[in-house]
C-alpha positions as CSV (number, residue, x, y, z in Angstrom):
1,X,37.7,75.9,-5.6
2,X,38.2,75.7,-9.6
3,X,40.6,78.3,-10.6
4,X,41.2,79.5,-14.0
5,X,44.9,79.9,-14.0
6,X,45.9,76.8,-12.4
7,X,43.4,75.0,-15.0
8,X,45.4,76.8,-17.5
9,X,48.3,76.0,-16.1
10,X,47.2,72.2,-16.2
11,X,45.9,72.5,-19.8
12,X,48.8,73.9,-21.8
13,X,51.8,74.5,-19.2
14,X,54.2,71.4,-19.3
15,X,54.5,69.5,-16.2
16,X,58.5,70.3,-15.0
17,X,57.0,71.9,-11.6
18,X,54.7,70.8,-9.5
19,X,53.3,73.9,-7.2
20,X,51.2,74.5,-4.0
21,X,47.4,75.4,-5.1
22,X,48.0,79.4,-4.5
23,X,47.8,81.7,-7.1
24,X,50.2,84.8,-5.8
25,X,49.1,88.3,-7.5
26,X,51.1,90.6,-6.1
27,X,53.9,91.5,-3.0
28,X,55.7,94.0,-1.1
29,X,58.4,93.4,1.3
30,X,58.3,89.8,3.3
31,X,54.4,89.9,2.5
32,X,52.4,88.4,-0.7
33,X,48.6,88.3,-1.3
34,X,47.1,85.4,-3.6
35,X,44.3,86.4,-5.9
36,X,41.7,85.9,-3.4
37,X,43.7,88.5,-1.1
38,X,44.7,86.0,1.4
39,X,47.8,87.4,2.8
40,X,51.0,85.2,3.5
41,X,54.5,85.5,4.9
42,X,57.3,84.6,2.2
43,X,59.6,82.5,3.6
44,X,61.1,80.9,0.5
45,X,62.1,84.1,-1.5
46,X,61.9,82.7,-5.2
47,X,64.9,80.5,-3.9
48,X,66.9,83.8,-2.5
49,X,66.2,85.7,-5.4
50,X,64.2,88.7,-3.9
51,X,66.7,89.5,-0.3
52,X,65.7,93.1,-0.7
53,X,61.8,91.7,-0.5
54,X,59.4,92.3,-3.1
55,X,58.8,95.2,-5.0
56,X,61.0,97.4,-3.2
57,X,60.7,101.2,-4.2
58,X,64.1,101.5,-4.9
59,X,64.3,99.2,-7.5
60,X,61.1,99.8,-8.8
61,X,62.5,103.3,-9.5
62,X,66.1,102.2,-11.1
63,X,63.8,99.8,-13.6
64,X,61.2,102.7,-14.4
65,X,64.2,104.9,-15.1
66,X,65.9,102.5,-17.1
67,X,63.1,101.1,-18.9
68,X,62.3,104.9,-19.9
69,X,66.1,105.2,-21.3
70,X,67.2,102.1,-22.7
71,X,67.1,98.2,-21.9
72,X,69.4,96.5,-24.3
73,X,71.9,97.1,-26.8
74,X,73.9,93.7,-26.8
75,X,77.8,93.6,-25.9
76,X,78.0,94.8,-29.6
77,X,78.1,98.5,-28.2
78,X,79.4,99.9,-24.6
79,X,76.4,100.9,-22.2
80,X,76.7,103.6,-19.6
81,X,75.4,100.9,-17.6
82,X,77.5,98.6,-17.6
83,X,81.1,99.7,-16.0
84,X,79.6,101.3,-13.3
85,X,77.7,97.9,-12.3
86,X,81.1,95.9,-12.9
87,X,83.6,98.5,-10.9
88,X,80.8,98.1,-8.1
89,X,80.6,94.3,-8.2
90,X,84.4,94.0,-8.6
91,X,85.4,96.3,-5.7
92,X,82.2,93.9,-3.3
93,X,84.1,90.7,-4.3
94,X,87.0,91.9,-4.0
95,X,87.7,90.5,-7.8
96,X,89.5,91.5,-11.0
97,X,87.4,91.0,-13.5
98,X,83.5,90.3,-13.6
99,X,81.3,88.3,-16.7
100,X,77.8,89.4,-16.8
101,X,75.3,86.6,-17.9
102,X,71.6,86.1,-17.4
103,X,71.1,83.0,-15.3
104,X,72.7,81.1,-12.5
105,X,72.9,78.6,-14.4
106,X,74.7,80.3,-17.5
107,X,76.7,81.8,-15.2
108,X,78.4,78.6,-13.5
109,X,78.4,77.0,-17.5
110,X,81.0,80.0,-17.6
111,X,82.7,79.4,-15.0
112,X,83.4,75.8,-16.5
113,X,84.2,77.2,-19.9
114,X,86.5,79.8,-18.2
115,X,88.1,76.5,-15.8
116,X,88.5,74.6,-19.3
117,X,90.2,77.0,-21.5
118,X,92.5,78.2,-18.6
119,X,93.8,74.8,-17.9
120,X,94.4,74.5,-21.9
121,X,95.9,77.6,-22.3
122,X,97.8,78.4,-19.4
123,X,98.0,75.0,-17.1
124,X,99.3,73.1,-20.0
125,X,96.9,70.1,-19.7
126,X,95.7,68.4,-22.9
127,X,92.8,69.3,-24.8
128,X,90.3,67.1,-23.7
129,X,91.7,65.6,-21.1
130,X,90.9,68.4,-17.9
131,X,88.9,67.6,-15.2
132,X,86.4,69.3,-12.6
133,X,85.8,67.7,-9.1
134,X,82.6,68.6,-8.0
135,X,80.5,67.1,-4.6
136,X,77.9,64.6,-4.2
137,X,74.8,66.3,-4.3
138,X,75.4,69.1,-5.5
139,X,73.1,71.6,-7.7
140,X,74.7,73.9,-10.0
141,X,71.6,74.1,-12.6
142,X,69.6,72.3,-14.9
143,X,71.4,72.1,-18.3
144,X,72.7,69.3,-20.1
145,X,76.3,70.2,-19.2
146,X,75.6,70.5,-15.3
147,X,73.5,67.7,-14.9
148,X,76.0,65.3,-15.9
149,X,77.8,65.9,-12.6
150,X,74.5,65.9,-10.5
151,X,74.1,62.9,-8.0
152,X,70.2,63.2,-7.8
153,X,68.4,60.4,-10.5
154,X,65.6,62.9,-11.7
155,X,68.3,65.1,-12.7
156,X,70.2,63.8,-14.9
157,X,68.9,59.6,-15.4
158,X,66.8,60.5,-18.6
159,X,69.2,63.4,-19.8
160,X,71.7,61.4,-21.6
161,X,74.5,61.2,-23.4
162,X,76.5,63.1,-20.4
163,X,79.7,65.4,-20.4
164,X,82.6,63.0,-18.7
165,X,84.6,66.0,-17.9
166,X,83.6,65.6,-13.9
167,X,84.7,63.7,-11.1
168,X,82.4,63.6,-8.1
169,X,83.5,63.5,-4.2
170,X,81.8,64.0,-1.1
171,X,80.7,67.3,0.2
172,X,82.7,68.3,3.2
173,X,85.9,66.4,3.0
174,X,88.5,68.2,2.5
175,X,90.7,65.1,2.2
176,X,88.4,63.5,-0.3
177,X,89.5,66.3,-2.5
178,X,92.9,66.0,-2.1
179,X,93.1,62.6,-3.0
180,X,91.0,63.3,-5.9
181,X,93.3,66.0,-8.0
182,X,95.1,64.5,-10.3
183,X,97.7,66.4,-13.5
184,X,94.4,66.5,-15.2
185,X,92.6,68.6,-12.8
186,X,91.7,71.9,-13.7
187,X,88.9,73.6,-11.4
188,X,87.1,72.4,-7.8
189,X,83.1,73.6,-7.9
190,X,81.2,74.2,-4.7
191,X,78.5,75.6,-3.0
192,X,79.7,76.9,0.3
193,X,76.1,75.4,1.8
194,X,74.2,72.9,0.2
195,X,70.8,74.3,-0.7
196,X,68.4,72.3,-2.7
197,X,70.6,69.3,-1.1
198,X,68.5,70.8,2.4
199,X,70.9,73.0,3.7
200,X,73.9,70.8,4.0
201,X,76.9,72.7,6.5
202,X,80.1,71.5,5.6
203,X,82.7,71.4,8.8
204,X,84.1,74.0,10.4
205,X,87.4,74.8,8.2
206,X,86.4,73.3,5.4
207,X,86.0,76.0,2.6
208,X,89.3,77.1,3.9
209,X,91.2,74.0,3.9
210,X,90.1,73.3,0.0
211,X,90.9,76.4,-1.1
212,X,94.3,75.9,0.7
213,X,94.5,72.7,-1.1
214,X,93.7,74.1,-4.6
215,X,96.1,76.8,-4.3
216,X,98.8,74.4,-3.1
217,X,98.1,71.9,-6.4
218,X,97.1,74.7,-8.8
219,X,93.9,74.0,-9.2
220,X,91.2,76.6,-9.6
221,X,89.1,77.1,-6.2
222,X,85.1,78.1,-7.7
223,X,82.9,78.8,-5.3
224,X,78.9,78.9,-6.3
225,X,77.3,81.5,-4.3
226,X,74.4,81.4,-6.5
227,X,71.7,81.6,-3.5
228,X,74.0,81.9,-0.3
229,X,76.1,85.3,-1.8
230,X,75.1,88.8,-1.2
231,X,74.1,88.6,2.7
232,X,71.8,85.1,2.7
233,X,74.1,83.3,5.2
234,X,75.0,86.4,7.8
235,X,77.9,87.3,5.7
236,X,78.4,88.8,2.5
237,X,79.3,86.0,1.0
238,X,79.3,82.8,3.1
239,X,82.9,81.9,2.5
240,X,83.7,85.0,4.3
241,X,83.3,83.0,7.5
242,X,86.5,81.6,7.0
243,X,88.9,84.2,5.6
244,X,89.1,82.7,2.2
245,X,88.4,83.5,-1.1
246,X,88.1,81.6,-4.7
247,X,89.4,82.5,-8.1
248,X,85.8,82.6,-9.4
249,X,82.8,83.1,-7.9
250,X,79.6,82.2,-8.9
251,X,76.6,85.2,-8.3
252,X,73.2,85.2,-9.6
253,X,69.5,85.6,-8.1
254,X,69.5,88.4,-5.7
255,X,72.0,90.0,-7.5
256,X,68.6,91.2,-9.6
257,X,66.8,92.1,-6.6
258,X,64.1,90.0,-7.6
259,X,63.2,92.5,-10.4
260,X,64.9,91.2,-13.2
261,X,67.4,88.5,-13.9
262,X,71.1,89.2,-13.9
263,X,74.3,86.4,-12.8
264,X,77.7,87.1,-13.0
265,X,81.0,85.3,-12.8
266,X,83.5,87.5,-10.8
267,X,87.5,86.5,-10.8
268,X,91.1,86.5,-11.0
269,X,92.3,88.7,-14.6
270,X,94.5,85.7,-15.0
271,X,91.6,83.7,-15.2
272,X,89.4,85.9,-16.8
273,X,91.6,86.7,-19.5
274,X,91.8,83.9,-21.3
275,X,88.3,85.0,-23.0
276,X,89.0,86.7,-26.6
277,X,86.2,87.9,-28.1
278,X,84.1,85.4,-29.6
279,X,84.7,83.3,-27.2
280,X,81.9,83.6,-25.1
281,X,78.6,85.4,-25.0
282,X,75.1,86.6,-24.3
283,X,73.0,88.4,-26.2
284,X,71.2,89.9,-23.0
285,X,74.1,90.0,-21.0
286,X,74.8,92.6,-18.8
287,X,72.1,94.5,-20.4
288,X,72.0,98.5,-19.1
289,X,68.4,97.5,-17.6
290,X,69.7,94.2,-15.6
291,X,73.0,96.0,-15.0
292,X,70.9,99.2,-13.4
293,X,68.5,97.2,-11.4
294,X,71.4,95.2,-10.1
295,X,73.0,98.5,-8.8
296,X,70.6,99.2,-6.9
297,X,70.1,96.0,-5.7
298,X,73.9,95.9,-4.3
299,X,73.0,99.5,-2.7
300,X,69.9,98.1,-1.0
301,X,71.7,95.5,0.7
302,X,74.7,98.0,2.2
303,X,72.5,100.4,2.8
304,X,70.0,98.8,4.7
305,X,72.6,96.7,6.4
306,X,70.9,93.4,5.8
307,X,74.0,90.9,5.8
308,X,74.0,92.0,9.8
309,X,69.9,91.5,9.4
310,X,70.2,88.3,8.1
311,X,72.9,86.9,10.6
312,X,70.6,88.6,13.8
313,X,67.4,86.9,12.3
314,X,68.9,83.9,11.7
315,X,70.4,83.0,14.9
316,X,66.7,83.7,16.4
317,X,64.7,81.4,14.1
318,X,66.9,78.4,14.6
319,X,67.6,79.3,18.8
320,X,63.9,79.6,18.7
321,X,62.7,76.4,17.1
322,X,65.5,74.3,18.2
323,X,64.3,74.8,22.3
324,X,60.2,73.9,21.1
325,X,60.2,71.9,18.3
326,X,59.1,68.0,19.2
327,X,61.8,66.0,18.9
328,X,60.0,63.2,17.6
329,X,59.0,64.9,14.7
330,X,62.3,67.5,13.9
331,X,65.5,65.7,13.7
332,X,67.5,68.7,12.9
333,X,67.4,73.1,12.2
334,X,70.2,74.1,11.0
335,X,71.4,77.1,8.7
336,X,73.6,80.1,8.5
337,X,72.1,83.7,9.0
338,X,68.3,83.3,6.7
339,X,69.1,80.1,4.8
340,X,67.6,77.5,7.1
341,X,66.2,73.9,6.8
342,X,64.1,71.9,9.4
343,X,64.5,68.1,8.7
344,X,61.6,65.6,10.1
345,X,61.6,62.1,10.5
346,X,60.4,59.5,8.3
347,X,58.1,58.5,10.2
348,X,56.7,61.5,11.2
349,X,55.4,63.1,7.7
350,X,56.7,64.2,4.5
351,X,58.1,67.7,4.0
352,X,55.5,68.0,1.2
353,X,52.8,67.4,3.8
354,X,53.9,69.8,6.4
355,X,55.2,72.7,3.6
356,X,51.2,72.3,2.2
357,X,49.8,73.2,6.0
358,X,52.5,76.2,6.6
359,X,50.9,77.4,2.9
360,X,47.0,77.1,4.5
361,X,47.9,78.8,7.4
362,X,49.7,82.0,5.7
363,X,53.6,80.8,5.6
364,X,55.5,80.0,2.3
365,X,58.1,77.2,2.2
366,X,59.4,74.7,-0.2
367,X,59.9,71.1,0.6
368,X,63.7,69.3,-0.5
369,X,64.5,65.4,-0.6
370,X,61.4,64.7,1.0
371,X,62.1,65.2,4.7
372,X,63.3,68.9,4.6
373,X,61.6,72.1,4.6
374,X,63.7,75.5,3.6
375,X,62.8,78.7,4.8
376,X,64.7,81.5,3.3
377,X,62.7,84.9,3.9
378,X,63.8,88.4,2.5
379,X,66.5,89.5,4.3
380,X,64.8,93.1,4.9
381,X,62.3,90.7,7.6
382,X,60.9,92.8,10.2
383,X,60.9,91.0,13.5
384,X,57.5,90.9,14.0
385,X,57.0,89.2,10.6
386,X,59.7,86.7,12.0
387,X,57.3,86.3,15.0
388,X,54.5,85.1,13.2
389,X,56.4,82.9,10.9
390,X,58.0,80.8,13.9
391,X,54.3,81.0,15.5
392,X,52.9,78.9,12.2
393,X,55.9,76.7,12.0
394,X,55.3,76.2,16.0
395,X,52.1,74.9,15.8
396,X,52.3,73.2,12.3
397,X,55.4,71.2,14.2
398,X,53.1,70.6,16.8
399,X,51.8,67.2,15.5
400,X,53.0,64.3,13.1
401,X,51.0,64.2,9.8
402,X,49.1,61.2,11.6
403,X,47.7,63.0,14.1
404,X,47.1,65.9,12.0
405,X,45.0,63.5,9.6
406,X,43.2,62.3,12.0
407,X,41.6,65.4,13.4
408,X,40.8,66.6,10.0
């Protein structure tokens, strides 16, 4: 069927994403309608950005207040906003200090800034000699900083000259790490899972153990939480399954509620405090409408309990797929509380080809490395919803892309 908007798309968008045929128009909750008012369960969340589901009333209220009052200012001026949203964030992370910024990807640039100058300034290495380990397929963003240290070739192979500043390790070895620090390291940068890697679980221990082994060698512990913070893993924040805690942490996505974008760096005031102004910035930057929205984004997820949500849900979508799912077609579920990936064999189809028939038959997912699907739905899922989704996936699982073929 010839559609306007994806012709448009086609004709004057540039071609850095390459989309499922479905034109989405509007959304409330775990549901979204396409423009033809087909109806389908959102089990990718904009990549964890909309936990509290779409268009929830609460947050439509906080922008329509906001937007009414004020929406920027710039960090030139103070905005009743603003304090509020940073004594709430800083008392959730159980930080000193917080650094609005827009993106997540601005936001862990920050963190690198803040990693840098601290080693300077108060570590005594030698400007320009500090280092930051980071892990083999990682993803910390798309600029030209973070993809130096990415591991995938699309990333970063046509991108150069690159920023030498990184050393890369494996993700999950806690010795690797030790082995790697060296006088001129200054920071350690993780994700706590593996996302757009396909929902990679380190071992049991291991957040733990490295920031043990930071802490011991002082090195700064960063911990991107990006898309697993603020409930998406059962916990608050996933490296709460292991009694630790980083000197910065990385926030973004969810912290907007899916409204409007927000990211923040939260961490130690000796850390923190090597920023003098003019050191760093943002024009929008904790903006009173961002920083509004945000508040009641926090609220939402307290309120409505959803970390608990999130770990109950999740423990029933993988128990439930990992007892029916062919086992010549799945190699692997695996996740933590609504951050889950489903892994098929070679052989058996591509994740492209399986994420296309969950989006014809009313389920949205996004394929990763070409043999994993994620499914990361609003953590406000009713169980019912959750019903229906492992019904599609079910049945969608129920044949190679072969035998699917075939009976088309």
């Amino acid at each position: 069927m010839k559609n306007q908007v994806v012709d448009d798309v086609i004709t004057y968008g540039a071609r850095n994403y390459n989309p499922f045929n479905v034109v989405l128009s509007r959304g409330q909750g775990e549901w979204v309608w396409d423009i033809q008012g087909k109806k389908y369960l959102d089990m990718l969340s904009a990549y964890s950005a909309v936990n509290q589901g779409h268009c929830h009333p609460k947050l439509l209220k906080a922008l329509e207040l906001q937007a009414r009052k004020l929406c920027i200012t710039s960090r030139a001026y103070h905005n009743e906003c603003l304090g509020p949203w940073m004594r709430k964030l800083a008392t959730l992370t159980l930080m000193d200090k917080i650094l609005p910024m827009n993106s997540g990807a601005e936001a862990v640039e920050t963190s690198i800034k803040l990693a840098r100058k601290w080693a300077y300034s108060r570590k005594g290495i030698l400007n320009p000699n500090a280092k930051i380990i980071v892990c083999n397929n990682n993803f910390h963003g798309r600029t030209t900083t973070i993809v130096s240290f990415s591991s995938e070739p699309q990333y970063r192979d046509a991108f150069a000259p690159y920023d030498n500043g990184f050393v890369s390790i494996p993700f999950g070895d806690a010795q690797a790490l030790e082995k790697a620090i060296t006088q001129d390291t200054a920071a350690f940068l993780v994700e706590p899972v593996q996302g757009e890697a396909g929902i990679i679980l380190p071992p049991e221990g291991y957040l733990k153990n490295v920031a043990d082994i930071c802490k011991k060698n002082n090195v700064l512990c960063i911990f991107d939480e990006i898309q697993t913070g603020l409930g998406r893993t059962g916990k608050m924040f996933a490296h709460e399954y292991e009694n630790t805690k980083p000197d910065l942490l990385i926030l973004g996505k969810a912290l907007g509620g899916g409204i409007f974008p927000i990211s923040a760096v939260a961490g130690r005031q000796e850390i923190m405090d090597v920023f003098q102004p003019g050191d760093h910035g943002s024009t929008f930057g904790g903006n009173p409408l961002a920083c509004a929205i945000s508040i009641a984004a926090l609220d939402i997820i307290i309120e409505e309990n959803l970390v608990q949500k999130s770990f109950t849900l999740g423990e029933k979508f993988r128990e439930d797929l990992r007892n029916v799912l062919p086992s010549h077609i799945v190699k692997e579920v695996r996740g933590k509380g609504l951050l889950n990936g489903i892994e098929i064999y070679p052989e058996a189809g591509s994740g492209r080809f399986y994420g296309e028939l969950l989006c014809q038959k009313g389920v949205l997912s996004k394929d990763t490395h070409g043999q994993i699907l994620r499914f990361a739905p609003p953590l406000m899922l009713e169980p019912s919803s959750l019903d229906f989704g492992l019904s599609i996936i079910k049945d969608v699982f129920s044949k190679t892309e072969d035998e699917w073929k075939k009976g088309s």
